[in-house]
C-alpha positions, 0 to 999 in steps of 0.5 A: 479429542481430534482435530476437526476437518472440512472437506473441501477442494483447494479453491472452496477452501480458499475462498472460505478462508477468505471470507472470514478475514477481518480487520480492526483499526482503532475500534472499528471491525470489518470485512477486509475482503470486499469480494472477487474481480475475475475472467474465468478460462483455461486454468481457473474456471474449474477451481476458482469459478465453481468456488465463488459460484458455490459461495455467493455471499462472497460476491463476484464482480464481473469484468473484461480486462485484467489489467483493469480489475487490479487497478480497480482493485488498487483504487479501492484499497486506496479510498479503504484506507487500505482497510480493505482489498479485493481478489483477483483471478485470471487464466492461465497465459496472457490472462495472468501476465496482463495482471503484472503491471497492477501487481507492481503498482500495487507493491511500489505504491503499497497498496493491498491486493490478492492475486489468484492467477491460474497456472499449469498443471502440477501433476504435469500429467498434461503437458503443455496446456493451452498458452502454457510457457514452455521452457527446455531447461525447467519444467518448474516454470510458468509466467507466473514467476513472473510475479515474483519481483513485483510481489510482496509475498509469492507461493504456487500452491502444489498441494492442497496441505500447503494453503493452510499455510500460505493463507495466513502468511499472505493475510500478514502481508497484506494487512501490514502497513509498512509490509503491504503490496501485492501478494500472489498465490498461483494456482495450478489447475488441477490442485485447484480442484483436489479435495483435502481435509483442512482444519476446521480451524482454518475457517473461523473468524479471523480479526487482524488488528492494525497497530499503531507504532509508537516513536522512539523517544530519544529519536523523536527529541532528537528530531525536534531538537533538528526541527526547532533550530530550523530556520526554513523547514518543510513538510512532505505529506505523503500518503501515510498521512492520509493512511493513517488518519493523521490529517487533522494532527498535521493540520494543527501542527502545521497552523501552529508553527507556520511550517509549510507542506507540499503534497505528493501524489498519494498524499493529496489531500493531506491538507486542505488546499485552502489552509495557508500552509499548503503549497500544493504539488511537489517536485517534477509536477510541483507548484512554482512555491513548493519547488522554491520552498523545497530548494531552500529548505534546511530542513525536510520532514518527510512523512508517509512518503517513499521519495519517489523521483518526481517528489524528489526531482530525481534528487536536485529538488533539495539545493540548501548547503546543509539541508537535513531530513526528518522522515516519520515513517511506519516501514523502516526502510524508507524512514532511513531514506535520504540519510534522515533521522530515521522515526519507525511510527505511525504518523498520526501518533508520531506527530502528536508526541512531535507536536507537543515536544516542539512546544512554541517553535514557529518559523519566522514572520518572514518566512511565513509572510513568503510561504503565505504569497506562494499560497496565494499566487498559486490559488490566484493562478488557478482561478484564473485557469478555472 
């Protein structure tokens, strides 16, 4: 039997394909899209705008700013857990390059978003267009290049055909924990508005489950047999504590062993501000007690976290002698940070097998008597402030 086909201009495609993108984590299914931010103009009102006028279900949001509807888009991906994303449009010009600056926040803090930015003519059959970049030496060339470094995955799609796969190959970027960050598609005007037979396949349901990488074993003792001979340990939280839901596991390992936990910025809120254990801020913006128990620390447990300069200080926050890392991360590239035992995991399933392999290890009663003064300053401190 032959294959099936829906006719459809690229942009009705696309917002169709869009539509029908699910994800599931731990048993729970739901939409990934929760609808679109645009500014319509030259380059998109056409395509992108007829699209998501023709198909209200895929809900529009309004805005004024470009710049503004990434970091929305951002702030939403981050309260979903990045569970969840949104689709941003633009014009041409100006109206793709103001969302840049998102783009790259959204790729260094790793979090999802969907970038449709106008672009020029593919056909070239008018040339220039309005705010076009020209450039004498390649006509192959739009600002929209300019999101190359600072996406997670890029494509300019020049014939309808090559949605078909550009689309899941985004789809894979975006619902991938340790891969996440902004993915842009440009798309030129006129291919925008050319209609294609896609396969009908391409638009049915599509659930993409969200795994939870198990630790390697030989590592994961190896870094216990570290932790357990540790004299002033300590834990980073980062945001991959909260991504992956492992706040209550580090809650317990943490009230158990007496290990104290500074927060980094996405990490806030990985543990309780009131838990004995919890120091506050790290590094540059830290708290008098996380930057002292960071400068003594012999070892470092990072999880979730990318060491950025102001967690680390710009690498002066670590003074001890022959201080160690431990760094439970679910991309590989920054559990090998800071030369650590590298745990390729999920966090929350990562400190479970730690929790149950450090057995009855807890830091010193001098050690936990300080870090409960350093809690206690603080929270002092800040009553007063308050």
């Amino acid at each position: 039997m032959a294959n099936k086909t829906k006719r459809l201009t690229v942009a009705q495609a696309a917002i169709e394909y869009l539509q029908n993108q699910y994800v599931e984590a731990d048993g729970v299914e739901q939409p990934f899209f929760a609808g679109c931010f645009g500014i319509f103009g030259h380059g998109n009102v056409g395509g992108i705008g007829q699209a998501l006028f023709q198909n209200p279900s895929f809900r529009y949001y309004q805005c004024r700013n470009e710049q503004a509807m990434v970091h929305t888009a951002i702030a939403y991906a981050r309260v979903k857990n990045r569970l969840g994303a949104f689709v941003c449009t633009s014009s041409i010009g100006p109206g793709a390059t103001n969302m840049i600056t998102g783009a790259a926040t959204a790729t260094i803090n790793r979090l999802p978003v969907l970038l449709l930015p106008g672009d020029i003519f593919s056909k070239r059959s008018v040339d220039p267009v309005l705010q076009q970049l020209e450039n004498q030496y390649s006509n192959d060339i739009s600002v929209n290049d300019c999101f190359k470094p600072v996406s997670k995955y890029w494509d300019r799609i020049n014939r309808p055909e090559q949605l078909i796969a550009a689309l899941p190959k985004a789809m894979r970027i975006l619902t991938s924990p340790a891969e996440t960050g902004a993915v842009t598609l440009a798309m030129p005007q006129d291919v925008q508005a050319e209609a294609y037979d896609f396969p009908q396949q391409l638009f049915q349901k599509k659930v993409w489950h969200i795994q939870r990488t198990r630790p390697d074993k030989f590592v994961l003792q190896k870094a216990a047999a570290l932790i357990s001979a540790a004299k002033t340990p300590l834990i980073i939280a980062g945001g991959g504590v909260i991504y992956s839901q492992a706040t209550n596991i580090l809650k317990k390992l943490v009230n158990r062993t007496g290990i104290p936990v500074v927060e980094t910025f996405a990490g806030k809120g990985a543990l309780r501000f009131d838990e004995p254990q919890n120091l506050g801020a790290a590094g540059v913006t830290g708290t008098p007690g996380a930057i002292a128990v960071c400068e003594n620390a012999d070892v470092v447990i990072g999880i979730g976290t990318r060491y950025s300069d102001f967690t680390s200080i710009s690498q002066s926050a670590f003074q001890h002698p022959s201080v160690q890392f431990v760094n439970i991360n679910v991309s590989e590239f920054d559990s090998f940070k800071q030369g650590a035992i590298p745990i390729v995991a999920d966090a929350r399933e990562a400190l479970k097998e730690l929790d149950k392999l450090l057995g009855t290890y807890r830091v010193s009663s001098s050690y936990t008597s300080t870090v409960k003064k350093y809690h206690a300053d603080w929270q002092k401190y800040v009553d007063q402030v308050y």
